[in-house]
C-alpha positions as CSV (number, residue, x, y, z in Angstrom):
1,X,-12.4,-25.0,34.1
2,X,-15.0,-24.6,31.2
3,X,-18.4,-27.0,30.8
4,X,-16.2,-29.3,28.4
5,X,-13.7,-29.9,30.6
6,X,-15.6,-30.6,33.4
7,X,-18.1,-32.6,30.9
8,X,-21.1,-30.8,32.2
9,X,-22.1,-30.6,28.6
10,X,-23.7,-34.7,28.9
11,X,-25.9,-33.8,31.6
12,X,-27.7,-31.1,29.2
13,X,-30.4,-32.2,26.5
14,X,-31.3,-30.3,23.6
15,X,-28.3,-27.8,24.3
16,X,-28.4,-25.2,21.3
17,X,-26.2,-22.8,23.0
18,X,-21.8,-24.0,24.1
19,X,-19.9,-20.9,25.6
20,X,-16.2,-22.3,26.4
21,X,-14.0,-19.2,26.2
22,X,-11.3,-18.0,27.6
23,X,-10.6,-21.8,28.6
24,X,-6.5,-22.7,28.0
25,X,-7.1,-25.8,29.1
26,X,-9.5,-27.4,26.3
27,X,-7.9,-28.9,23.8
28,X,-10.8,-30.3,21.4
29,X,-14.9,-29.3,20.9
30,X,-17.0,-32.3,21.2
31,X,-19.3,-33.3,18.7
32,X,-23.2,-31.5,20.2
33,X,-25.6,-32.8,17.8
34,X,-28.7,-29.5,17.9
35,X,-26.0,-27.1,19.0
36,X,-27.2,-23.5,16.6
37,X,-24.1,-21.1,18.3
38,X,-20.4,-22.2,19.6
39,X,-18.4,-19.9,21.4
40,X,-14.9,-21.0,21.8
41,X,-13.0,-17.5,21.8
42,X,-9.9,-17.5,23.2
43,X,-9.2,-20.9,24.0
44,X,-5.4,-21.0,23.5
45,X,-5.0,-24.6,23.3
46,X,-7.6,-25.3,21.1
47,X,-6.5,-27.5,17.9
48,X,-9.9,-28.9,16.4
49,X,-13.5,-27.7,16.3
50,X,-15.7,-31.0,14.3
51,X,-18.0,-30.4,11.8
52,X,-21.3,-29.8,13.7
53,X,-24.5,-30.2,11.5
54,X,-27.0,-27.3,12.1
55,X,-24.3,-24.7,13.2
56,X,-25.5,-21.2,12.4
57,X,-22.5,-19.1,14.5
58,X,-19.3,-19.7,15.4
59,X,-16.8,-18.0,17.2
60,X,-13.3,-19.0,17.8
61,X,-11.8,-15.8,17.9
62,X,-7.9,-15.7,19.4
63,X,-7.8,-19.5,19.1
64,X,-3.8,-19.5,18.1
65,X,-3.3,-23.0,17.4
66,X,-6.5,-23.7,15.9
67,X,-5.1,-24.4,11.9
68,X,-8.4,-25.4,10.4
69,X,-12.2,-23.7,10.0
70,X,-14.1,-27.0,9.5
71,X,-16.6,-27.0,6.9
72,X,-20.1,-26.6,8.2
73,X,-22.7,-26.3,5.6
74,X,-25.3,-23.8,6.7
75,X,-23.0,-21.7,8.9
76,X,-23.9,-18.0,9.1
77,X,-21.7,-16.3,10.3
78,X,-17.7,-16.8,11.6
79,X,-15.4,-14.7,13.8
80,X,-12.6,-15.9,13.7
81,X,-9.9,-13.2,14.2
82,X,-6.3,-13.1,15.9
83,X,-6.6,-17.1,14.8
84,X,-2.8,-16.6,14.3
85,X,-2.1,-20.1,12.6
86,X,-5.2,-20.1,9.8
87,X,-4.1,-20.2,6.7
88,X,-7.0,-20.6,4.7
89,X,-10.5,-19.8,4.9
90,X,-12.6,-22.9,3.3
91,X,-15.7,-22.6,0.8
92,X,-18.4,-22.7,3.1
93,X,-21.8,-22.7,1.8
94,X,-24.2,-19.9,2.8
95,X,-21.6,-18.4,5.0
96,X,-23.2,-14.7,5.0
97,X,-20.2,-12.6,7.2
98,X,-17.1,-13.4,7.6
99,X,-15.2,-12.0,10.4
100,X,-11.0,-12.8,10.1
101,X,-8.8,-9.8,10.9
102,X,-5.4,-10.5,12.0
103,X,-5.2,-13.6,10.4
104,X,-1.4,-12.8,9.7
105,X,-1.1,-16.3,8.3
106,X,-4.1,-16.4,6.1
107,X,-3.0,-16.2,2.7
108,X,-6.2,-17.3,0.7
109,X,-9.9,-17.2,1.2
110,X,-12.2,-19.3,-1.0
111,X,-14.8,-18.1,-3.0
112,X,-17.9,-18.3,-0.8
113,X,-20.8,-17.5,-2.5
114,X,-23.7,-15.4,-0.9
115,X,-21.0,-14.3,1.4
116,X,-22.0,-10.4,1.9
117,X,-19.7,-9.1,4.5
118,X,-15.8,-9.6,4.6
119,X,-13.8,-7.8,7.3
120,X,-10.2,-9.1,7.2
121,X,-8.3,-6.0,8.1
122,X,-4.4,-7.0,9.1
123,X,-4.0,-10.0,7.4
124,X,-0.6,-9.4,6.2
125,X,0.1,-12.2,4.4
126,X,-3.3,-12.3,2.0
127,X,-2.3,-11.0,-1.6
128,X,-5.9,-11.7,-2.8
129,X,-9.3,-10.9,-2.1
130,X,-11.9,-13.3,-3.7
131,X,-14.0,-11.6,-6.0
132,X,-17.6,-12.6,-4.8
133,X,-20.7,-11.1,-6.7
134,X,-22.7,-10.8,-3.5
135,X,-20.1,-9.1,-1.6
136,X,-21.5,-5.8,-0.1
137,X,-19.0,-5.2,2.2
138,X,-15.4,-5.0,2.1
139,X,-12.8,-4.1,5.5
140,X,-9.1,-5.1,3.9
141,X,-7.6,-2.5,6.2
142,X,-3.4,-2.9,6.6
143,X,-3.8,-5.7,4.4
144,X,-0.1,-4.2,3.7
145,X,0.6,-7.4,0.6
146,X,-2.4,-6.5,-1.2
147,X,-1.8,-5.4,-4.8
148,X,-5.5,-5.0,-6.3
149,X,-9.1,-5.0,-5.4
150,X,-11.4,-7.9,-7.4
151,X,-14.2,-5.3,-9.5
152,X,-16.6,-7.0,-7.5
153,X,-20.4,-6.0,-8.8
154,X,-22.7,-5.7,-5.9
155,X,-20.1,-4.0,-3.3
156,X,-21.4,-1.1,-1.8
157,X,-18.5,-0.2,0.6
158,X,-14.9,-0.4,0.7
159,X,-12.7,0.5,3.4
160,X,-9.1,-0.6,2.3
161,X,-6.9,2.2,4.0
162,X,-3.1,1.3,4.6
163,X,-3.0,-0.9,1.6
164,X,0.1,0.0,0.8
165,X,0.6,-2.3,-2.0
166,X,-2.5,-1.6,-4.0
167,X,-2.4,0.8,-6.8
168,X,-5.5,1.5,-8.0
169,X,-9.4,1.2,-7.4
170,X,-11.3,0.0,-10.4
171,X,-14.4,1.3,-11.4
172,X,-17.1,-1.1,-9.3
173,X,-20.4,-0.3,-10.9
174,X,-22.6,0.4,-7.5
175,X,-19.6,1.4,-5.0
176,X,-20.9,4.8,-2.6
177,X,-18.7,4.4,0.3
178,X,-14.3,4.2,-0.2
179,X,-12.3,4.9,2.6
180,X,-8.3,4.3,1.5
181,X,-6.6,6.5,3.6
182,X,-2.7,6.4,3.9
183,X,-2.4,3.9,0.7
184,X,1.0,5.4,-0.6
185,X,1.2,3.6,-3.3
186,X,-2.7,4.5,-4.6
187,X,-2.3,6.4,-8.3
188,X,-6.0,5.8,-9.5
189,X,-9.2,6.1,-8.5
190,X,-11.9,5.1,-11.0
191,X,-15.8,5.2,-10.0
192,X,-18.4,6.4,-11.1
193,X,-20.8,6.0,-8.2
194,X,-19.5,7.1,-5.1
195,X,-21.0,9.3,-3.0
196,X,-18.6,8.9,-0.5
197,X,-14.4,9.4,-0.5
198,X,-11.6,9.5,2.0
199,X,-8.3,9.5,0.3
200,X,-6.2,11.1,3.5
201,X,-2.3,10.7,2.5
202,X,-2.5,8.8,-0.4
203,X,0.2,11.0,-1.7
204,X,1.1,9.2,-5.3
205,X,-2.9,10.0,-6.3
206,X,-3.4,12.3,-9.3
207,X,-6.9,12.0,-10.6
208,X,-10.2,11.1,-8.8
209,X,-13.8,11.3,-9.6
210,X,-15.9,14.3,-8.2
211,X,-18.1,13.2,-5.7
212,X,-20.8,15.1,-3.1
213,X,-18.8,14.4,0.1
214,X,-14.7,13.5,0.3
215,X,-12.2,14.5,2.6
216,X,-8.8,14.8,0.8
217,X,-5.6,16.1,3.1
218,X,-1.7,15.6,2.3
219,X,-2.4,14.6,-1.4
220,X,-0.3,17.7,-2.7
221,X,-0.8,16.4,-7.2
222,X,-3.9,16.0,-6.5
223,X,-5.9,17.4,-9.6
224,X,-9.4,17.9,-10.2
225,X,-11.1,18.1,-14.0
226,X,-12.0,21.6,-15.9
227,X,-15.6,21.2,-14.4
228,X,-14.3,21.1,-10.6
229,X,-12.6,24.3,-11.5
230,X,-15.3,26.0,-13.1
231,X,-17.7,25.0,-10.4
232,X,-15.5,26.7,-7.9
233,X,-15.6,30.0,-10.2
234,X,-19.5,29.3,-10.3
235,X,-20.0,29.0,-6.7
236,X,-17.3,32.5,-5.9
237,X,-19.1,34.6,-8.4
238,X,-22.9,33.3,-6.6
239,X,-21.7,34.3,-3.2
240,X,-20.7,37.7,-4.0
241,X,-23.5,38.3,-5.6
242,X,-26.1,37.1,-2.7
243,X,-24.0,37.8,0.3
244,X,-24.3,36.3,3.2
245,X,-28.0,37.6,4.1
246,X,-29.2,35.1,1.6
247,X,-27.3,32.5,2.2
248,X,-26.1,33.1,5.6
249,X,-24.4,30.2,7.6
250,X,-24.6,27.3,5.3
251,X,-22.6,28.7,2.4
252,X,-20.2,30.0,5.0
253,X,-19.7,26.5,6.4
254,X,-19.2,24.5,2.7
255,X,-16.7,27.5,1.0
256,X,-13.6,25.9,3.5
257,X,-14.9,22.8,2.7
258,X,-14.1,23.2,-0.8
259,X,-11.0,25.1,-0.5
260,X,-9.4,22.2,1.6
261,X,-10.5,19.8,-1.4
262,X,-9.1,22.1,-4.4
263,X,-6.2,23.2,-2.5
264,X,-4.8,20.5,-0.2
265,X,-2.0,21.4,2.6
266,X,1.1,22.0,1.6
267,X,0.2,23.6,-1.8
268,X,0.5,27.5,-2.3
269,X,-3.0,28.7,-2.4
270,X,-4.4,26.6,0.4
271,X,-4.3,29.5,3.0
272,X,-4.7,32.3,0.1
273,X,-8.2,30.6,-0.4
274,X,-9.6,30.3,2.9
275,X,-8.6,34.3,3.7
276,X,-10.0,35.0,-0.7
277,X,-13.6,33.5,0.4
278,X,-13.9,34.4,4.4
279,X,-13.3,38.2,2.6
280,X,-15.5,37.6,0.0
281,X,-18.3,36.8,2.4
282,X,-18.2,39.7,4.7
């Protein structure tokens, strides 16, 4: 039996601090005036958590009957994942991360401004992701109904892999970091920015933008621009010319690189590559 159910909670003043999980047997949080952080995690039978004033965390985590995230102006930040009955994620002011993967109810999440983190990875029933200026972070992995990322301004990493709805990634202004592997129905890829790429098994992609660091495997149309290609002539012709006593071990180590990204598996001059520049080298 937890402190709520024993009612140990009345006999503390100025309690700040309310850990309750894992409890099956609590039904109902209390209203705590002062409490700053709730931890409520796995409390089966939960149904209702009040509208605390002050609240700064909360986290109700694999609460499967709880059906409502009360609104609790100056909340920080909310985990609440595996809440399998949530259907909607309310418009809480200064909510800063959002925590709600496996949500497979979920199907909308309000705009929450000054929200800059949003992990909702598995929440199969969510078609739309809220396009929030201050959004940094985005983790809509398996998220297997959505059809399109929001061009949301300020994000700075996406991670969206198994999205196998959504078709394209718009050109957000600022993105470095975009990890959509295995999103088989992924055709375009449009930023300018990123520093960043792993497109693993998105096998419908033709085009992307040339980037310092990407990993691309099983994407056999895959087709980089004229100035990819002339790069790669650029960077054989330098390498025969200095050998590897100038270079030595570092252009040894980024020439497979590069062949695995111009020439993906399953494409005739994969292999023919690796064996053309190992030669080349020695």
């Amino acid at each position: 039996m937890c402190i709520i159910c024993t009612e140990e909670y009345k006999n503390i003043k100025n309690m700040t601090y309310l850990d309750c999980s894992g409890c099956t047997r609590v039904t109902k949080i209390p209203m705590i005036c002062g409490l700053k952080r709730l931890w409520c995690s796995g409390c089966t039978s939960l149904t209702e958590i009040p509208v605390i004033p002050g609240l700064q965390m909360l986290r109700c985590s694999g609460c499967t009957n709880l059906t409502k995230i009360p609104i609790i102006f100056g909340l920080q930040k909310l985990y609440c994942s595996w809440c399998r009955s949530l259907t909607e994620i309310p418009n809480i002011c200064g909510l800063q991360e959002l925590y709600c993967s496996e949500c497979t109810s979920l199907t909308k999440i309000s705009i929450i401004y000054g929200l800059q983190t949003l992990v909702c990875s598995g929440c199969t029933s969510l078609t739309k992701i809220p396009n929030i200026s201050e959004l940094q972070e985005l983790y809509c992995t398996a998220c297997t109904r959505l059809t399109e990322i929001p061009n949301i301004s300020g994000l700075q990493a996406l991670y969206c892999s198994e999205c196998t709805s959504l078709t394209k990634i718009p050109n957000i202004c600022g993105l470095q970091t975009l990890i959509c592997i295995s999103c088989t129905s992924l055709a375009e890829i449009h930023s300018c920015s990123l520093q960043n790429l792993d497109c693993t098994n998105c096998r419908r992609l033709t085009e992307i933008p040339i980037i310092p660091r990407m990993q691309i495997l099983n994407c056999p149309w895959l087709f980089q621009n004229s100035e990819f290609a002339d790069n790669l002539k650029k960077l054989s012709f330098l390498q025969k010319k200095l050998r590897r006593r100038y270079l030595g071990k570092k252009l040894d180590a980024i020439i497979p690189q590069i062949s695995e990204i111009y020439y993906s598996p399953g494409c005739k001059g994969f292999e023919l590559a690796k064996r053309s520049f190992y030669y080349s080298l020695s």
